[in-house]
PAZAPA-4460 file (N, C-alpha, C; in steps of 0.05 Angstrom, whole numbers, plus 32768, in hexadecimal, padded with zeros to 4 digits):
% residues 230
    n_x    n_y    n_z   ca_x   ca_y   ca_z    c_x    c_y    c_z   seq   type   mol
   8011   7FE8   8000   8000   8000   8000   8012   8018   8000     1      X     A
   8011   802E   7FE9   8020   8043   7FE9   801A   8053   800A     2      X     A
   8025   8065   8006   8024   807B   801E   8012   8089   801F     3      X     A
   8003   808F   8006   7FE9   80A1   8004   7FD2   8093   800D     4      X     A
   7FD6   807D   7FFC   7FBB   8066   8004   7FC3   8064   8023     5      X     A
   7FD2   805E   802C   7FD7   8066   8053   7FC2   807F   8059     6      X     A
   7FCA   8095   8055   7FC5   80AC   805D   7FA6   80B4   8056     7      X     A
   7F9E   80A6   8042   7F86   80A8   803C   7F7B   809B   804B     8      X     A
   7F7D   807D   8053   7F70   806F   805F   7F70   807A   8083     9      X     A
   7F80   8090   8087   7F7F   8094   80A3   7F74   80B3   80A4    10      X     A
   7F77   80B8   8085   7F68   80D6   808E   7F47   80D2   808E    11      X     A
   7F41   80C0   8083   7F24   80AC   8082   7F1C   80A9   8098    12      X     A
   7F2A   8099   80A8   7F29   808E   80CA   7F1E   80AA   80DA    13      X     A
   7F38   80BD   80DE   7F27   80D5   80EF   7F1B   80EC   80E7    14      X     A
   7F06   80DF   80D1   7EF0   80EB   80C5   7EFE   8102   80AD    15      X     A
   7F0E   8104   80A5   7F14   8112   808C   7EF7   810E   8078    16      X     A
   7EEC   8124   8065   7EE7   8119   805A   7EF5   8114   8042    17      X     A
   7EEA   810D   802A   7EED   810B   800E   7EF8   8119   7FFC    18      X     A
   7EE3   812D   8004   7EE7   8144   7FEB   7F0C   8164   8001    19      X     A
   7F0A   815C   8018   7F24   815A   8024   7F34   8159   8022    20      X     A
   7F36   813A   801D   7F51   8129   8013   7F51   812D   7FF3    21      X     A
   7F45   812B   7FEE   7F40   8134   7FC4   7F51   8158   7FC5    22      X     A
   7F45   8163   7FD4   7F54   817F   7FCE   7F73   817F   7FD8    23      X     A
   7F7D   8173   7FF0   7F8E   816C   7FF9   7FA0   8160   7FE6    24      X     A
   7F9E   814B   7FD7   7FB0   813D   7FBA   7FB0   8151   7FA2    25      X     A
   7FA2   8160   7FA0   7FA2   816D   7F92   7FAD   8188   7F90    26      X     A
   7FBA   818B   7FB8   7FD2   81A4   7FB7   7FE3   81A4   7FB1    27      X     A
   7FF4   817F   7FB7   800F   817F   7FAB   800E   815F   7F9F    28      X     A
   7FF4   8150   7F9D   7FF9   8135   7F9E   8002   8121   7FBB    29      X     A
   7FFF   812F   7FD1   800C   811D   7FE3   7FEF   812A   7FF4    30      X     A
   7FE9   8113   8008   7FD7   811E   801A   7FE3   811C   8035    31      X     A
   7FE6   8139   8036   7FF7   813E   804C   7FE9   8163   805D    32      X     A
   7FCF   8164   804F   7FC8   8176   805E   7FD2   819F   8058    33      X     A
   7FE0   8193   803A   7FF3   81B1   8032   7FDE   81C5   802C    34      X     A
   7FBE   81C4   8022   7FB0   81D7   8018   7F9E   81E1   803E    35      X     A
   7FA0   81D4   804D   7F9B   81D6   8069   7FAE   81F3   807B    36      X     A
   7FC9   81E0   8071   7FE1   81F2   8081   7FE8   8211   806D    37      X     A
   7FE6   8204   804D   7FE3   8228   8041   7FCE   8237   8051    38      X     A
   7FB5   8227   8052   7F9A   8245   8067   7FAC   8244   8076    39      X     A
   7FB3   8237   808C   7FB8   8243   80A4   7FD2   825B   80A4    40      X     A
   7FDB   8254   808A   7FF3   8269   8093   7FE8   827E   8085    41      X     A
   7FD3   827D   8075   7FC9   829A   8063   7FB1   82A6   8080    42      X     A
   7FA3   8294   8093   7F9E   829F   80A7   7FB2   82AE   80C3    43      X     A
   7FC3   829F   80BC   7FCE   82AC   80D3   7FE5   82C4   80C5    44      X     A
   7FEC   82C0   80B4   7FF2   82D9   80A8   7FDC   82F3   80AB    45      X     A
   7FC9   82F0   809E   7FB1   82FA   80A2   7FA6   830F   80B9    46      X     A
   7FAD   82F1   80DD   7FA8   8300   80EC   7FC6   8304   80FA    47      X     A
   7FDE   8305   80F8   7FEC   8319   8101   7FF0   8337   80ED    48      X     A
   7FE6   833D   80D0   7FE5   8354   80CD   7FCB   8366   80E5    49      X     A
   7FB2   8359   80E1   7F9D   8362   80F2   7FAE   8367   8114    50      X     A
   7FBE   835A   811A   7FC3   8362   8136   7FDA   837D   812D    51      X     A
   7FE9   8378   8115   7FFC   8388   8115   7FEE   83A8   8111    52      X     A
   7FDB   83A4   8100   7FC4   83C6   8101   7FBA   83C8   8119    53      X     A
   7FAC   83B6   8126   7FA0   83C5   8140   7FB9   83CD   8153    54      X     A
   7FD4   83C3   8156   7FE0   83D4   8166   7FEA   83EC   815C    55      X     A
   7FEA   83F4   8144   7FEE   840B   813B   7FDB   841E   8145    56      X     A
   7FBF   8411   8139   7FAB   8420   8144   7FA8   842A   8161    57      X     A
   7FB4   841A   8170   7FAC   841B   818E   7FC0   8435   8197    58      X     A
   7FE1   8433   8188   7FEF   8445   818A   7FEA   8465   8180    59      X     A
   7FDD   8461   8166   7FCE   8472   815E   7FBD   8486   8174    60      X     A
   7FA8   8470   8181   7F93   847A   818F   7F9D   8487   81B1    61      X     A
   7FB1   8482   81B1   7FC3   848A   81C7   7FD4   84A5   81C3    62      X     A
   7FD5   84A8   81B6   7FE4   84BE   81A0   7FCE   84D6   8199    63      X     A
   7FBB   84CF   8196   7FA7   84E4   8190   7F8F   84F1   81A7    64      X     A
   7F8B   84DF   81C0   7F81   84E8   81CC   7F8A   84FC   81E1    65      X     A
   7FA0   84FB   81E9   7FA3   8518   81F8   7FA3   8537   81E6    66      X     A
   7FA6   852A   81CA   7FAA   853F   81B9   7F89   8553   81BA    67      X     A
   7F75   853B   81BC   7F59   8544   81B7   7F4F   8550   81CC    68      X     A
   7F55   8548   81E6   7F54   854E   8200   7F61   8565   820B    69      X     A
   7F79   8574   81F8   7F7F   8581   81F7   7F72   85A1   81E4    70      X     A
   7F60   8593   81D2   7F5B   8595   81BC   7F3C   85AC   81C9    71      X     A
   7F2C   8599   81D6   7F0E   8596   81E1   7F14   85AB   81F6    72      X     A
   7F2C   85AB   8200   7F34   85BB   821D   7F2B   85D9   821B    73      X     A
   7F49   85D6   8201   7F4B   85FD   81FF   7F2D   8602   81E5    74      X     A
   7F16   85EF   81E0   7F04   8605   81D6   7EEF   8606   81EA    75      X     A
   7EF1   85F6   81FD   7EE0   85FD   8216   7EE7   8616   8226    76      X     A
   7EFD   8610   8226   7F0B   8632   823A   7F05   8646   8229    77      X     A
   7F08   8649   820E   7EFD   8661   8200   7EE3   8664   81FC    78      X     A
   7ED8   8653   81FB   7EB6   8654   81FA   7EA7   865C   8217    79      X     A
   7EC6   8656   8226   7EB7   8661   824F   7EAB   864A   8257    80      X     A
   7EB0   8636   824F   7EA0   861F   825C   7EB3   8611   8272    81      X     A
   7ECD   861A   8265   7EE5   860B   8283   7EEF   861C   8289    82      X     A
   7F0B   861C   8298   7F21   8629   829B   7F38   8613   82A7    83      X     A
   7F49   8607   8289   7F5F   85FE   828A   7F6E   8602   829C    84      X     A
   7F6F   861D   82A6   7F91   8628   82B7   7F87   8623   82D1    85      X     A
   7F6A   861C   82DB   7F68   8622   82F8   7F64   860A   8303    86      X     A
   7F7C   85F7   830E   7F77   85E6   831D   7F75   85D9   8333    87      X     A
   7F6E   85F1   8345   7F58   85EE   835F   7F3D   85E4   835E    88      X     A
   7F40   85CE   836F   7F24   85BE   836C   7F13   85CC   8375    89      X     A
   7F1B   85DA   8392   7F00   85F0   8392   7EF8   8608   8384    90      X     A
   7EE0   860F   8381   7ED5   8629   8371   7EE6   8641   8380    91      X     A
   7EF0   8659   837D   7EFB   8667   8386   7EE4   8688   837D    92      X     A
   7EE0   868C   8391   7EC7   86A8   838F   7ECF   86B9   8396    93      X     A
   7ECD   86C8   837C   7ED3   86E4   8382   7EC9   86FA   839C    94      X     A
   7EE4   8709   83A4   7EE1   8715   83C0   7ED0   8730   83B9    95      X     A
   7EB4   872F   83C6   7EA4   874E   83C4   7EB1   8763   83BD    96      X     A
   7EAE   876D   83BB   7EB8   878E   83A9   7EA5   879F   83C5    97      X     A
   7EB3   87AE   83D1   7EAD   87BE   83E4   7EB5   87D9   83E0    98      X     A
   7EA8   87F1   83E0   7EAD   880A   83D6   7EB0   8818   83F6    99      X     A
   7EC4   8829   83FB   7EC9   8840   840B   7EE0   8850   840C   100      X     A
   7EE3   8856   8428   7EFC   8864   8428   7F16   8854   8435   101      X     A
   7F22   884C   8421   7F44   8837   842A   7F56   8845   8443   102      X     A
   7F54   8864   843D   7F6D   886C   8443   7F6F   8872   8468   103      X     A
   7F78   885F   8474   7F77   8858   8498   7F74   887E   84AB   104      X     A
   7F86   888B   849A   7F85   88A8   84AD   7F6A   88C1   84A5   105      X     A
   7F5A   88AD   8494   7F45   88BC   8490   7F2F   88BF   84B3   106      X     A
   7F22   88C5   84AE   7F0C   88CA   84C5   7EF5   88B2   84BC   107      X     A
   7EF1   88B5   84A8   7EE0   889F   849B   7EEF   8881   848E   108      X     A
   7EFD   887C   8495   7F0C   8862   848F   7EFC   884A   848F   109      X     A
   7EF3   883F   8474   7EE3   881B   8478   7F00   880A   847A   110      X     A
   7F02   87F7   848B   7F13   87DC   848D   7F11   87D4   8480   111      X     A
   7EEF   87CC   8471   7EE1   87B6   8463   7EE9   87BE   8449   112      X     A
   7EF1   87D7   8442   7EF2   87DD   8424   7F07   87D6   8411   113      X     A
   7F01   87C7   8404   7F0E   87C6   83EF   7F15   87D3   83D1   114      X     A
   7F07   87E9   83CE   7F07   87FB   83B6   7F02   8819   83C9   115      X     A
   7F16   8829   83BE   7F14   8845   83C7   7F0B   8854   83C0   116      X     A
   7EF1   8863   83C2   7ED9   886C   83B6   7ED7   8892   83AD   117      X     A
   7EF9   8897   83BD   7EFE   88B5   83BC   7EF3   88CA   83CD   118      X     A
   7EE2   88B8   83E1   7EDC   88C3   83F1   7ED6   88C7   8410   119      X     A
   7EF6   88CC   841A   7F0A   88C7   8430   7F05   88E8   843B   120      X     A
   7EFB   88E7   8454   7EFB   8901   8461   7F16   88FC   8470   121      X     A
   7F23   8916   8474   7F33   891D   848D   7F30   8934   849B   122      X     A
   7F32   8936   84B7   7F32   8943   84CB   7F3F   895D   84C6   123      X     A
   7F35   897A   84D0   7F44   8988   84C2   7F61   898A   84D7   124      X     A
   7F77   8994   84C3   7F8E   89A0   84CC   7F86   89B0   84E7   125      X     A
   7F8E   89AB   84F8   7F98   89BF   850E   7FA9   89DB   8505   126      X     A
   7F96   89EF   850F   7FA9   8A11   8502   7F9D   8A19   8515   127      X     A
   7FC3   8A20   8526   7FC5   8A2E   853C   7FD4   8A4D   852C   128      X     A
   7FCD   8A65   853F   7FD3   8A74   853A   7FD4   8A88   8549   129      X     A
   7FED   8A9F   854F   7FE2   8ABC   855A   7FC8   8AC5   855A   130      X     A
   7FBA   8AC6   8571   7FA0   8ADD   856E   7FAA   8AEE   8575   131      X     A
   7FBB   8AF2   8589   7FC1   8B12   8596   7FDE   8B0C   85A1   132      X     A
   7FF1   8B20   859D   800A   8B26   85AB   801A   8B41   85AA   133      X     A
   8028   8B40   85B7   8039   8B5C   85C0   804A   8B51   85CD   134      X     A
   805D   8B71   85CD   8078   8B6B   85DB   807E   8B83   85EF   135      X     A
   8078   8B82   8609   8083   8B96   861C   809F   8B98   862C   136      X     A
   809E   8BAB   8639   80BA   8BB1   864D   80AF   8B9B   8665   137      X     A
   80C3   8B9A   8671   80B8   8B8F   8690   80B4   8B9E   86AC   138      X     A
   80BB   8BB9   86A3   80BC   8BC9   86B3   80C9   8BE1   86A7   139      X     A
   80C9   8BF8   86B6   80C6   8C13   86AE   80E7   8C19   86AE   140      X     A
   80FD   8C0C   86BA   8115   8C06   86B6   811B   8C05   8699   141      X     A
   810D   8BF0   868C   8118   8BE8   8669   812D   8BD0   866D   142      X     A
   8129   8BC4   8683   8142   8BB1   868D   8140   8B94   867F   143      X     A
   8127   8B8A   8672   8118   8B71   8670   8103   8B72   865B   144      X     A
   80FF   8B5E   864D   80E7   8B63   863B   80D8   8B4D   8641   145      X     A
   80B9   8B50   863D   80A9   8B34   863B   8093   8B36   8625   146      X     A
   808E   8B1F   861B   8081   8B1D   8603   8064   8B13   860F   147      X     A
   8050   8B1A   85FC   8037   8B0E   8601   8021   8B04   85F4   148      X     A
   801A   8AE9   85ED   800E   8ADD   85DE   7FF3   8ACB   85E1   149      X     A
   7FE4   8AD4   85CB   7FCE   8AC1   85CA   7FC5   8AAE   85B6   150      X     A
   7FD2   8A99   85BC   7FCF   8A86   85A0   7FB4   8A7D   85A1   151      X     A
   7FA8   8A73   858A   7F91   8A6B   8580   7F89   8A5E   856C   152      X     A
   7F6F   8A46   856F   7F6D   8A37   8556   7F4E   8A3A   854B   153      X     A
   7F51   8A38   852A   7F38   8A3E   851B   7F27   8A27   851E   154      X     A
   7F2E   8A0B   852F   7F1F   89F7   8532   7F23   89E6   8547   155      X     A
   7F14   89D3   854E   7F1C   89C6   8561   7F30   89B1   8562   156      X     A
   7F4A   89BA   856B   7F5E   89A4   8560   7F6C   899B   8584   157      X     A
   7F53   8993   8594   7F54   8981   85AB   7F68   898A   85BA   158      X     A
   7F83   897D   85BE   7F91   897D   85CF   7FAD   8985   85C3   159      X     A
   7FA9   899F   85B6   7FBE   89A1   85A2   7FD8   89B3   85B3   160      X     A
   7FEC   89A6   85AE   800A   89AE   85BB   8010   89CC   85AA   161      X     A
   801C   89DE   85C1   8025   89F2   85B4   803E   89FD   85CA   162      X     A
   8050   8A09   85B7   8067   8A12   85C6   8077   8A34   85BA   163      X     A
   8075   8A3F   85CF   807A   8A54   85C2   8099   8A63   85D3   164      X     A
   80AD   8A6C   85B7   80CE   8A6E   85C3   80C9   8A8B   85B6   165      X     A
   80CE   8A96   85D5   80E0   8AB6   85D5   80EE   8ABF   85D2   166      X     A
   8103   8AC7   85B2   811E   8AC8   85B5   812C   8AE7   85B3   167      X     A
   8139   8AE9   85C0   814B   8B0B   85B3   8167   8B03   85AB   168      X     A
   8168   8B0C   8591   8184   8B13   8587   8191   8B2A   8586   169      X     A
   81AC   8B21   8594   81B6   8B3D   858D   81DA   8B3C   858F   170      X     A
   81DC   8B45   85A3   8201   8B43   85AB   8205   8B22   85C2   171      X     A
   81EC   8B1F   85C8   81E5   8B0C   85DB   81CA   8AFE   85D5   172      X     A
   81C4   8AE6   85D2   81AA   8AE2   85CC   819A   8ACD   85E2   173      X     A
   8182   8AD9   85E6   8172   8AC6   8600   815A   8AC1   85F0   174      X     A
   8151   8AB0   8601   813E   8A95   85F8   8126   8A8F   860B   175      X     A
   8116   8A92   8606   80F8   8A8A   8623   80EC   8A7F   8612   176      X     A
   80E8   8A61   8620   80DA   8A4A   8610   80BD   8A43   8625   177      X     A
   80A3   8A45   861C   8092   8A32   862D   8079   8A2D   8617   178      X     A
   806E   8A0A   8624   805C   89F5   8612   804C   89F4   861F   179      X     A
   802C   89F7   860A   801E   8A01   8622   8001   89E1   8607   180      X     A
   7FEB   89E0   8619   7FDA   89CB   8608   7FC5   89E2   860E   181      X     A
   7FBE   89E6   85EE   7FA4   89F6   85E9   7F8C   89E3   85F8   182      X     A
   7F7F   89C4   85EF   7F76   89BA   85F5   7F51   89C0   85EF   183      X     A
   7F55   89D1   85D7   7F40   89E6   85CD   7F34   89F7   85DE   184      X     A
   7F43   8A0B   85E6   7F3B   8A1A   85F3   7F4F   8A39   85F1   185      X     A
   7F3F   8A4D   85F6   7F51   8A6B   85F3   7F5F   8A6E   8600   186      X     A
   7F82   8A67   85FE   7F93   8A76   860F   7F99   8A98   8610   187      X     A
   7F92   8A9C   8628   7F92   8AC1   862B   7FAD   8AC1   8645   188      X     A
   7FC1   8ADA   8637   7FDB   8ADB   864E   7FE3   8ACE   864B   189      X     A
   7FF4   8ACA   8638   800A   8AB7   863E   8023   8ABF   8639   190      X     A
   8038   8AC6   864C   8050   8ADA   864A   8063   8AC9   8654   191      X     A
   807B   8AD9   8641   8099   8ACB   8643   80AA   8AE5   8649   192      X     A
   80B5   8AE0   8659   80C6   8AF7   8663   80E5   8AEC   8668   193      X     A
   80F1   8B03   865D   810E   8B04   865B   8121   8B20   866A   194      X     A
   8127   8B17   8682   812E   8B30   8699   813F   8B25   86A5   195      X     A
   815E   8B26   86AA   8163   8B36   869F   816F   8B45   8689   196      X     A
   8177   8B53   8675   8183   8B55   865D   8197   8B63   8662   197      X     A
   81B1   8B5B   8652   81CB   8B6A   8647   81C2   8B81   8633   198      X     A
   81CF   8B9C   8640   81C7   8BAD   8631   81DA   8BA9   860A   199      X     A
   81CA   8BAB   85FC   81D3   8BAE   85E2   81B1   8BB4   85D1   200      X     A
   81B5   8BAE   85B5   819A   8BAD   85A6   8194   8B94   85A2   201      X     A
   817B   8B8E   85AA   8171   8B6C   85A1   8155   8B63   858D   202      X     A
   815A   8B55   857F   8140   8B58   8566   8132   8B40   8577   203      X     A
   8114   8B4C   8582   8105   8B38   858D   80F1   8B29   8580   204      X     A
   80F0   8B0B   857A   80DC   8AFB   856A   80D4   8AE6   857F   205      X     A
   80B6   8AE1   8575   809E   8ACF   8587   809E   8ABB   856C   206      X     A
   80A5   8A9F   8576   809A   8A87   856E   808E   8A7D   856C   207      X     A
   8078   8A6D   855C   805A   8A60   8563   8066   8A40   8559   208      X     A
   8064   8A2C   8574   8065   8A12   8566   8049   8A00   855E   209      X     A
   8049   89EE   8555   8030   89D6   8559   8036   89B8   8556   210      X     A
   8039   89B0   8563   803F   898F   8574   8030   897F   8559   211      X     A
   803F   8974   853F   8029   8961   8535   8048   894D   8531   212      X     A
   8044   8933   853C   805C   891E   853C   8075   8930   853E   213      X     A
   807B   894B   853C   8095   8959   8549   8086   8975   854C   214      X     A
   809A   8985   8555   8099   899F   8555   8097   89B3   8538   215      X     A
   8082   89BC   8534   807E   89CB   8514   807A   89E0   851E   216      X     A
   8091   89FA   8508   8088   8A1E   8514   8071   8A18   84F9   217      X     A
   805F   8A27   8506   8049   8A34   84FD   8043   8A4F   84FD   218      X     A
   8048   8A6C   8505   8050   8A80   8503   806A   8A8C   8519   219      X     A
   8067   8AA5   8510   8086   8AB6   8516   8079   8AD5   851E   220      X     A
   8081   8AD9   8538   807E   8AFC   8536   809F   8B08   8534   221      X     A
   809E   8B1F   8524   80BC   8B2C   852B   80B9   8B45   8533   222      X     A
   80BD   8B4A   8549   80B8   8B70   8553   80CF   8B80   8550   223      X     A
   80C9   8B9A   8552   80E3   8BAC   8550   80FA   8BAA   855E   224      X     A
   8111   8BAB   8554   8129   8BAD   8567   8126   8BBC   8582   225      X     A
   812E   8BB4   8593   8130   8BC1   85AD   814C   8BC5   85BC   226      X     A
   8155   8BDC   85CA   816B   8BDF   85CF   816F   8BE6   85EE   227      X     A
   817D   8BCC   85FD   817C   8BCE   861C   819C   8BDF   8620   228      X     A
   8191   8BF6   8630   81AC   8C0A   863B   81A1   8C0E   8652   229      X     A
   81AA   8C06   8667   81AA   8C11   8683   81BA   8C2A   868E   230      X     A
***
């Protein structure tokens, strides 16, 4: 019995059929299964191109989605529907807008304000000033001079510091200093006296201070020269 008649007779046995084994002799003459193993290699050729596209594809699809996501992002943020840049999970709300006066040395100062509305009162300036003064002898001698002053303010500026310096210049110069607190109220009499004097000529001037964080002149009297001869 040739080898075919073998192979036939056993491809028979585990159910081959006929027309099988007929196509099978007819791939190369031998029945050995060659038109079986060509499919399988034209299938599996087949499906390793199909696996070889879908991992392209899959690379592909990996490749393009942050691009889209990127894509979807910035026309949401321009359309106002997102905001890309803000990545605080919580909502962040805008702080009230409060209108007044910012500026702390106003009289009217809001804490609460946040916008400065231009309309900031302040207290007026304190203006002290001479109401009334002169300058006498101290006696009928001519030995001494004393000055006399009435300072005064156009408003009520509380407990306001004032200091007023007596000076004569001349060949010799003297000095009478005294600080007195208005405290809003009219000072009447208030004299500085300089006794005794070196006879020569002395140019006599009255000082007006006002106490604001230092000592500020605020006016000046200057009277006629005077000349002490005993």
């Amino acid at each position: 019995m040739s080898s075919n008649e073998e192979a036939i007779k056993k491809a028979i046995e585990v159910g081959i059929t006929p027309e099988q084994i007929a196509a099978d002799l007819a791939d190369d003459g031998v029945l050995n299964n060659s038109n079986i193993t060509g499919i399988l290699h034209k299938e599996k050729d087949m499906l390793d191109l199909a696996q070889e596209k879908a991992e392209k594809l899959k690379a592909l699809i990996l490749t393009i989605i942050p691009i889209l996501a990127l894509i979807t992002g910035a026309v949401m943020e321009i359309s106002g529907m997102t905001n890309m840049t803000d990545f605080d999970d919580e909502e962040v709300e805008d702080e009230p807008v409060v209108w007044g006066c910012t500026d702390a040395q106003a009289s009217n100062f809001n804490y609460h304000a946040t916008n400065d509305n231009g309309g900031c009162i302040y207290p007026p300036e304190c203006n002290v000033f001479f109401y009334d003064d002169g300058l006498y002898w101290t006696d009928t001698n001519e030995t001494g001079l004393k000055v006399y002053a009435d300072p005064d303010e156009d408003q009520d500026c509380g407990d306001a510091e004032i200091k007023l310096v007596f000076t004569l210049t001349g060949n010799t110069t003297y000095s009478e200093t005294a600080e007195y607190t208005i405290n809003g109220e009219v000072l009447d009499e208030l004299w500085l006296i300089i006794d005794p004097i070196d006879n020569g000529t002395y140019s006599p001037t009255l000082t007006l201070f006002y106490w604001k964080d230092s000592w500020e002149e605020v006016e000046s009297k200057t009277y006629e020269d005077v000349i002490i001869d005993e």
